[in-house]
N, C-alpha and C positions, 0 to 999 in steps of 0.2 A: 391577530394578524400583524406581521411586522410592518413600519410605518415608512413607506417612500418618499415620506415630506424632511424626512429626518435632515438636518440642515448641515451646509459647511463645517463649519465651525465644530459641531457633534462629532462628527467623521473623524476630523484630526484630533482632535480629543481623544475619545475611543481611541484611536491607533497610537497615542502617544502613551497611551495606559497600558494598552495589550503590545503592544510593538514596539519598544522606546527605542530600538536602534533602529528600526525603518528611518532611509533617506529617503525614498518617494512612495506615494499615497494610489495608489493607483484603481480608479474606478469606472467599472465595468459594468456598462447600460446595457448593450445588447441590443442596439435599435430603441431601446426609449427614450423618453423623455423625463428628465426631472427637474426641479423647481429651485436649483443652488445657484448663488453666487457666488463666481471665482476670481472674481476681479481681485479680491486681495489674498488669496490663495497661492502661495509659495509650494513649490513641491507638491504638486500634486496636479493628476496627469487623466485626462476622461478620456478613453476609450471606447469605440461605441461598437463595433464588431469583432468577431473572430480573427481574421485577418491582422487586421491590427493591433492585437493582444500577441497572435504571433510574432509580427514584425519587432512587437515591444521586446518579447524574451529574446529575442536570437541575437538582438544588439545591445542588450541592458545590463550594465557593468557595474550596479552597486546594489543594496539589498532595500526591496520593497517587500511591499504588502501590497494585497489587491481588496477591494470593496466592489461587493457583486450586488447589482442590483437586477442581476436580469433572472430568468427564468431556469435557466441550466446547471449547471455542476463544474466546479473550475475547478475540482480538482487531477486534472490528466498536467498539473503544473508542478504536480509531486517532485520530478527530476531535477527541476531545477535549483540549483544550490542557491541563488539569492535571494529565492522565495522564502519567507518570514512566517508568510501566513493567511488567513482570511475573513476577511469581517464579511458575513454574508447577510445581507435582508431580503432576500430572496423569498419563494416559497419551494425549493428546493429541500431535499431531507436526505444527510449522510452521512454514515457512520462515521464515527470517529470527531463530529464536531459537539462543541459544548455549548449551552444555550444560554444566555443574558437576557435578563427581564430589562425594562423600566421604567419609571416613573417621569410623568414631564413635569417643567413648570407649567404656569399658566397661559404663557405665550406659543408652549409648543415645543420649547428647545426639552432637551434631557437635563434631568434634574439631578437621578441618583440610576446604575445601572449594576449590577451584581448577578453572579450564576444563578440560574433558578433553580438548580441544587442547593445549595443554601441549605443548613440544618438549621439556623437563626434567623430573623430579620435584622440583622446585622447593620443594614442601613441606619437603622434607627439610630444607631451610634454618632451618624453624624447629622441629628436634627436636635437642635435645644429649641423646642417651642413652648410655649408656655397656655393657660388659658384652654375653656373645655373644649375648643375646637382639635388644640394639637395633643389634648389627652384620647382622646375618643380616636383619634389617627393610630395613634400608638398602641391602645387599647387593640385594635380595629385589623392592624397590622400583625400585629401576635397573635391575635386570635387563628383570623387568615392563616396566616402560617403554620401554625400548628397545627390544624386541620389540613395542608397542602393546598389548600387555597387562595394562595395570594395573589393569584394570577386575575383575580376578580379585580382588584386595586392597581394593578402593573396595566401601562400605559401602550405596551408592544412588548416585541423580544426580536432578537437579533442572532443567530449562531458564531461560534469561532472555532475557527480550523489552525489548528498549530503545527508547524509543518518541521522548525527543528528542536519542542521538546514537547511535555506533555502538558502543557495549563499556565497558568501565569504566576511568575517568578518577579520578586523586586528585587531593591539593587541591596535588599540587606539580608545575605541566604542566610547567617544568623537567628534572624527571628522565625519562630515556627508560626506558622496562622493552619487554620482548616477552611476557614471562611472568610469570606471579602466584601466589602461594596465600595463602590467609586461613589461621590459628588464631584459634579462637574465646576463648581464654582459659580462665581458672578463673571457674567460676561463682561471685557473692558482691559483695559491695558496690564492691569493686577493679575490675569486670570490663572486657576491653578488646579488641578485637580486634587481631592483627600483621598487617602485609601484608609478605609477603616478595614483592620486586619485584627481576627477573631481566632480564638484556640478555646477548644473546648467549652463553646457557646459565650464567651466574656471576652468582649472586644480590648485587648491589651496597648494597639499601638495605631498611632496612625501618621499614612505617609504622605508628605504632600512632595509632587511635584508642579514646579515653576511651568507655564507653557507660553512665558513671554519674558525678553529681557526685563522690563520693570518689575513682573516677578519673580525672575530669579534673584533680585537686590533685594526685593522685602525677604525673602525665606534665606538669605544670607545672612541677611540682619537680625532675622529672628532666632534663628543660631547659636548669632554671636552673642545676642543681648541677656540670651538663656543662660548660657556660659558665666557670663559675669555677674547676673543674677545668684548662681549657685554657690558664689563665695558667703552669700548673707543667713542669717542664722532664722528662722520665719516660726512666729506664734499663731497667725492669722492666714496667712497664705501660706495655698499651694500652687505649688510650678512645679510643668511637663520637666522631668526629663527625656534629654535630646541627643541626639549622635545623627551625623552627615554623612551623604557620600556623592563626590561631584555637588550638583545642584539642588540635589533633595533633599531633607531631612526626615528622620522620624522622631515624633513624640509620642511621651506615653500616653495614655489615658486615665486621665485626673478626675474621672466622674465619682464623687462620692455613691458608699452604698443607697445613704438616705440625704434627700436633696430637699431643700423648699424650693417650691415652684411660686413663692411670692418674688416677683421683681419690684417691689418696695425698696428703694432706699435705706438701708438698716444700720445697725453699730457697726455690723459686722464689715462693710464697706468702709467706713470711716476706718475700723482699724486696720483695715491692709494697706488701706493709702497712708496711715502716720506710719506703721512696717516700714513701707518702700521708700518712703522720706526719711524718717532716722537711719536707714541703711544707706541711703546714696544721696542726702542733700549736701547742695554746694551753692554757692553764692558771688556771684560774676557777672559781668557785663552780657548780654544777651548778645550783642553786635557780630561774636564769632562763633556764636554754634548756629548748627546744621539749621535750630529751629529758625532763626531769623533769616537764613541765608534760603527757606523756600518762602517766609512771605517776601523777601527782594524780589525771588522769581516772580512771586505771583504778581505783585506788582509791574514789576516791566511787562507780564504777559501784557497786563490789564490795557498798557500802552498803544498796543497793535491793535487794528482795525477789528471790530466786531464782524462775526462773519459765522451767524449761526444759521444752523439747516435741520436742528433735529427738533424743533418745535419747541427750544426756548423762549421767553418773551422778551424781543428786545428791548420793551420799555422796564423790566424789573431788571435785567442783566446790565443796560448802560446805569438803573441807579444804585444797584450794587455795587456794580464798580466805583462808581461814584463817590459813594458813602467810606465803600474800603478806603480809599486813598485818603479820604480827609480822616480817617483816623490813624491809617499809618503813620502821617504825616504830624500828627499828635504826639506821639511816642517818640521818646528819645533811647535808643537801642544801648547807651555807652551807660544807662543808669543800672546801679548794682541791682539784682533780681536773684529772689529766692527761684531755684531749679531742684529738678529731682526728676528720677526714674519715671518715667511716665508711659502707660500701655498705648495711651496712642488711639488706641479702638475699646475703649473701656464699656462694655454695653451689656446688657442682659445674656445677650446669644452667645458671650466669648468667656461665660461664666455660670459657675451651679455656687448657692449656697448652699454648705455641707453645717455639718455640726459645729459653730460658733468658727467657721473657718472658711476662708473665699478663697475656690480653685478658679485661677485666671490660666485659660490658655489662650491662644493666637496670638505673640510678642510681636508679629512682622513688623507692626508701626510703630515700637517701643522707641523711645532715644532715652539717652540718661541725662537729656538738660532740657524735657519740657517744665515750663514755669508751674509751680505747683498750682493744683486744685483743676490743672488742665481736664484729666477725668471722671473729676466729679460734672464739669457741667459738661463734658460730652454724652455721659450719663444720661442727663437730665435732657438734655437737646434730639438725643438720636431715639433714645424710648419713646420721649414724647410725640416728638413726629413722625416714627416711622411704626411705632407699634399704637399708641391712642389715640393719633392723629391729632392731638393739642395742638394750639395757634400760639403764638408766642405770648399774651398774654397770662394763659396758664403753663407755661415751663415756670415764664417769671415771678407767678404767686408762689409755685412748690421750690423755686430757688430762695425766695425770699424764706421762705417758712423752715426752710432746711438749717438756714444760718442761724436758724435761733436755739439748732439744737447744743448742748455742752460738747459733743465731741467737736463742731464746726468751730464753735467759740476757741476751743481752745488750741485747734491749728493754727486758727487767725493769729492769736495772741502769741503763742510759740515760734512762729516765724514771721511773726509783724506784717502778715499781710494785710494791704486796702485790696477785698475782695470785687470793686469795679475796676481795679488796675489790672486784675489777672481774668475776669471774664472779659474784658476785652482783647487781652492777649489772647484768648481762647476764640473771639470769633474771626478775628483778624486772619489769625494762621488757618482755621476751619475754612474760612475763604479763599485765603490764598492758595491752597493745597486742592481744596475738591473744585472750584469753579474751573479753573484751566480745564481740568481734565474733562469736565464733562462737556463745555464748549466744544472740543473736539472729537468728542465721540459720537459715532453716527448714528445709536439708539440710543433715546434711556429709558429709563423704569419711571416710573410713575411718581416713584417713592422719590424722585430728583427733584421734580417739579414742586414739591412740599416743602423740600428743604430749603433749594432755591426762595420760596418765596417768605418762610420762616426768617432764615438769616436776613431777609428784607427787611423783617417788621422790628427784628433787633436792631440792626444797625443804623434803622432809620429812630427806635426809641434813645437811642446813646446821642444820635445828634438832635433830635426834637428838647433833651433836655439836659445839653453840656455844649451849645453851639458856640458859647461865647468863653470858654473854659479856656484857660492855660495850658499845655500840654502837661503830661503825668509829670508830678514833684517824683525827686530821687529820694531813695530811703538815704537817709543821712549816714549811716553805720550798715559794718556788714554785721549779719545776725547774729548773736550769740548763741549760736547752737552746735552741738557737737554730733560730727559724724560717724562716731566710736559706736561698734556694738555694744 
């Protein structure tokens, strides 16, 4: 049965997938009632009778879509040329619409949504989970499906009515697909949808669009960072290729044949990280790249009056702040610092190991001047808490136990780094970039609350045992190392 809880947020999504030139959203109760919030809902118009649905087309001068949530048939709207289309959850049944399964999260919003013609489960493409719970999904999912019953697993369905072509077209007529699935993303300022787009049962490309300005700058960036990635010559790594249009991008699909589903720490990671360093290291004052100029932001955030409402704790959030400032204030920004290509979001889920080779996709958060070894301890910091739920204690044993390995030694020594100078760059900017954001957002995930209190236990071990400490010594020399292929 299709779900009437389906939220805001879902709604515009959906129509920005199916409808991308729709200027207004337009949804149509029918005398009911539903459970949304439009307080921050732009462009988008509730209707709750006939009448008023008329009154809408006879004076409506630009091109909508309608969302029917009521009991009847909208489409006697045929005529009208600015009509786009219809997202119906109704229980209504009419020829000529095509049907969308999906999947929720756990909280209820939509997760993944896709035709239930579907020859594949095609979604799968965009899940990297790991561990027997997300094999037996995946198992679980194919099977379903291939028998035509995946409808056991799918959370609702929803119909679409396409009123001037026949099904859904992207902005790259170029690439052929047969099959599709949308991810909805992570809700939040970032937020963005995936199109996993499939031909002949093998998912080849996927397209993300941006559904907020902050998003539209990371998938600009991730673009561009691709781009100049592609000059480098790569023994360890693979990287998407990419092509844009307007706002979007499409990349390829870098999933090797045969993949290990160990998320262990390996050689193999060490060697893409010396890769992306012998290909883009540089050695400069920190003071004027991008990376120092968001812990400034975050800093002055930290400035402003505390003013939290989503069930942060004010007593961990004032001593994080806290703690942040007295180590910013440590750091002298003008001293020379080994830099290099850095992914930014280096994690399990943004990665397959293939045969002695590490495919990285998602560049959005890449810059070419994070301080090295940045993504080794994001690694170590985001698995730990967000996939084994470790406490900072154990990140800090398997960090310690990691630098004892020869490949760590010998970054250390090849670019002279003091590895507590550059894990504290690492939580520094980790703070200053995610705290702001999540103060000001009006839900979070659970998974926030972990991290929140993780970076506590760090930043409180760096001053329980350096409180009386100098600020960081400057490397004396810039490094001897060459940037030559």
């Amino acid at each position: 049965m299709p779900n009437h809880q389906v939220s805001i947020s879902d709604i515009i999504l959906i129509n920005k997938v199916i409808f991308p030139t729709s200027k207004l959203v337009v949804i149509y109760l029918a005398n009911r009632t539903l459970d949304i919030d439009l307080s921050n809902a732009s462009k988008v118009l509730v209707i709750k009778n006939k009448i008023g649905l008329k009154q809408f087309t006879a004076t409506n001068k630009i091109l909508f879509s309608l969302v029917n949530f009521s009991d009847i048939s909208l489409l006697d709207l045929k005529n009208q040329s600015l009509f786009l289309g219809l997202l119906d959850f109704s229980n209504t049944t009419t020829a000529g619409y095509q049907t969308y399964s999906y999947l929720n999260n756990p909280d209820g919003s939509i997760r993944w949504f896709f035709p239930k013609a579907n020859k594949k489960a095609c979604f799968l493409a965009l899940y990297n989970g790991s561990g027997w719970k997300a094999r037996l999904f995946v198992t679980t999912s194919k099977l379903l499906n291939k028998i035509g019953r995946l409808s056991i697993l799918t959370d609702g369905h929803f119909m679409v009515y396409y009123h001037q072509h026949d099904g859904f077209k992207t902005s790259f007529p170029e690439v052929p697909f047969d099959d599709f699935a949308v991810f909805t993303g992570t809700i939040g300022e970032n937020r963005k949808a995936i199109i996993a787009l499939s031909s002949g049962g093998k998912t080849t490309q996927f397209l993300k669009i941006p559904l907020t300005d902050a998003a539209i700058k990371l998938v600009k960036n991730e673009f561009c960072q691709l781009l100049h990635l592609e000059s480098f010559v790569y023994h360890s790594t693979v990287l998407p290729e990419v092509k844009n249009h307007n706002h979007q991008i499409m990349v390829s699909n870098i999933s090797p044949e045969r993949k290990s589903e160990d998320q262990r720490w390996s050689t193999v990671h060490w060697q893409s990280l010396s890769e992306l360093y012998r290909n883009t290291y540089q050695c400069k004052p920190l003071i004027n790249t991008p990376f120092w100029k968001t812990i400034e932001a975050g800093i002055a955030f930290f400035g402003n009056p505390l003013l939290i409402k989503n069930g942060l704790s004010e007593e961990k959030i004032t001593s994080l702040k806290n703690y942040t400032i007295s180590l910013f204030n440590r750091i002298d920004p003008t001293n020379i610092s080994a830099l290099g290509m850095g992914h930014g979001d280096f994690t399990p889920w943004n990665m397959y190991v293939g045969q002695g080779r590490l495919h990285i996709y998602d560049w959005e958060m890449s810059q070419p001047d994070y301080p090295l070894l940045f993504d080794f301890f994001h690694y170590y910091f985001q698995k730990g808490i967000l996939i084994n739920r470790e406490n900072f204690t154990d990140i800090q044993k398997k960090l310690q136990k990691q630098f004892q390995q020869k490949e760590a030694k010998q970054i250390l020594a090849t670019y002279r780094l003091d590895k507590q100078t550059y894990y504290r760059l690492y939580l520094l900017y980790i703070v200053c970039y995610y705290l702001p954001k999540y103060l000001v957002q009006p839900k979070l995930h659970t998974q926030v609350h972990w991290l929140v209190s993780t970076w506590l236990e760090a930043l409180e071990n760096i001053y329980n045992s350096s409180n009386n400490e100098n600020p960081i010594p400057k490397l004396d020399t810039p490094l001897p190392v060459s940037t030559s292929n």
